[in-house]
Every structure is written in structure tokens, then in C-alpha cells.
C-alpha positions, 0 to 999 in steps of 0.5 A, a space after each residue: 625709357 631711362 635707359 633710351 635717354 641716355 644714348 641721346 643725351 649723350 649723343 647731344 652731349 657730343 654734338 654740343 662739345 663737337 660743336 664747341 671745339 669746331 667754333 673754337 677752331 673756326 675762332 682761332 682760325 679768323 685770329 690766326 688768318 687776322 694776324 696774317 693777313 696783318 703780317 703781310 700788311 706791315 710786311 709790304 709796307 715796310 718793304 716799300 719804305 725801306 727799298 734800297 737807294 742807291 746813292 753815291 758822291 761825286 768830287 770835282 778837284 778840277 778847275 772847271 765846272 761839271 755840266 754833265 755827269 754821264 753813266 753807261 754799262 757798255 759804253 755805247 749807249 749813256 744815261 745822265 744824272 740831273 746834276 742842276 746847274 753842275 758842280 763847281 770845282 772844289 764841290 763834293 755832291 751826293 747823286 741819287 740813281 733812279 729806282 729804274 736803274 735797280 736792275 742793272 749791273 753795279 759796276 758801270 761806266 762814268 765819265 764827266 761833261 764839262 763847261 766847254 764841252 770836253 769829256 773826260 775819260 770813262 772810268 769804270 766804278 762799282 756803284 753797289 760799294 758803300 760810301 762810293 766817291 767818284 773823283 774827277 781830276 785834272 789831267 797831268 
């Protein structure tokens, strides 16, 4: 009898310890599946605020005021900034592109409306460059 104990004490032991470690694999687990989960958390959060903004400025050193500013990747269709009431001559103003437009190409084409209705000619920028200014000078 003493002898047909101990098999099965000793198979509960086993069962018990068997049991332990799967609650403790199962606890470190949910820690683990947590801590993840708490990672991607602040991971898309993080990634939200710090999407790129795209900005640049522009200098009007003409002697008229910028009523327009107009952008374009093929010259056949254009886009334009808000710019408000324009920028007066002398006025250098940061300009913020739409995160609509994060999908396009960085070097695009740009040109300038001014009051009275004439254009200036499109010049070709590369609007992934730090610190960009985009000059509008009066033509010699």
C-alpha cells in the first residue's frame, strides 16, 4: 500500500508543478501580450502626432502683392495655397501643404498671381528640401 502511494503522490506532485509552471507561462503571457498591446498603443500614437508637415516660405521682393500662389506636378493642371488677402511686397510667410498632398512628388512647379492678374513664370522647386524659400523677383 505504501508503495501504490507514492506513484500517485508523486504523480499529483507532477500534476501540481505541471500546473504551476502552465499558470506561470499563461501570467507571463497576458504580461507580455500587455506590454504589447501597450507598445502599439503609444506606437500609433506617437506616429499620428509626429506625421511630417511639409512647410516652406515664400519672399515676395516684388513691388506688388501676391494674390495667388499656384503649385503643379505637370504644368497642366494647378493647385493653390490659401494665402489669405496675399502677401505684400517685402513679406516673407510660411506656407503649410495639405497632408493630401503627402503622396506626391517633392519637386513641383510654382508660380505666382499677382494683383492685377499677371503671372509670373513657373519655376521648378524641390519642396522635400529643409528650410525652402521660394523668391518672387521683379523681372529685369
Amino acid at each position: 500500500m505504501h508503495s501504490s502511494l507514492q506513484p500517485s503522490a508523486l504523480n499529483a506532485g507532477l500534476q501540481g508543478g505541471s500546473l504551476s509552471i502552465i499558470m506561470q507561462v499563461s501570467s507571463r503571457l497576458k504580461h507580455a501580450t500587455m506590454l504589447l498591446l501597450a507598445m502599439l498603443a503609444l506606437g500609433m500614437i506617437s506616429g499620428t502626432a509626429s506625421a511630417k508637415d511639409y512647410s516652406f516660405k515664400v519672399e515676395n521682393k516684388t513691388k506688388l502683392k501676391i494674390v495667388k500662389i499656384l503649385v503643379s506636378e505637370d504644368k497642366k493642371e494647378w493647385g493653390h495655397f490659401d494665402i489669405g488677402e496675399g502677401i505684400d511686397p517685402g513679406v516673407k510667410v510660411k506656407l503649410n501643404w495639405d497632408k493630401s498632398t503627402n503622396n506626391q512628388e517633392c519637386k513641383q512647379w510654382v508660380k505666382a498671381v499677382f494683383e492685377g492678374g499677371e503671372e509670373s513664370n513657373p519655376a521648378i522647386f524641390d519642396f522635400c528640401e529643409d528650410d525652402l524659400v521660394v523668391e518672387f523677383s521683379a523681372k529685369e
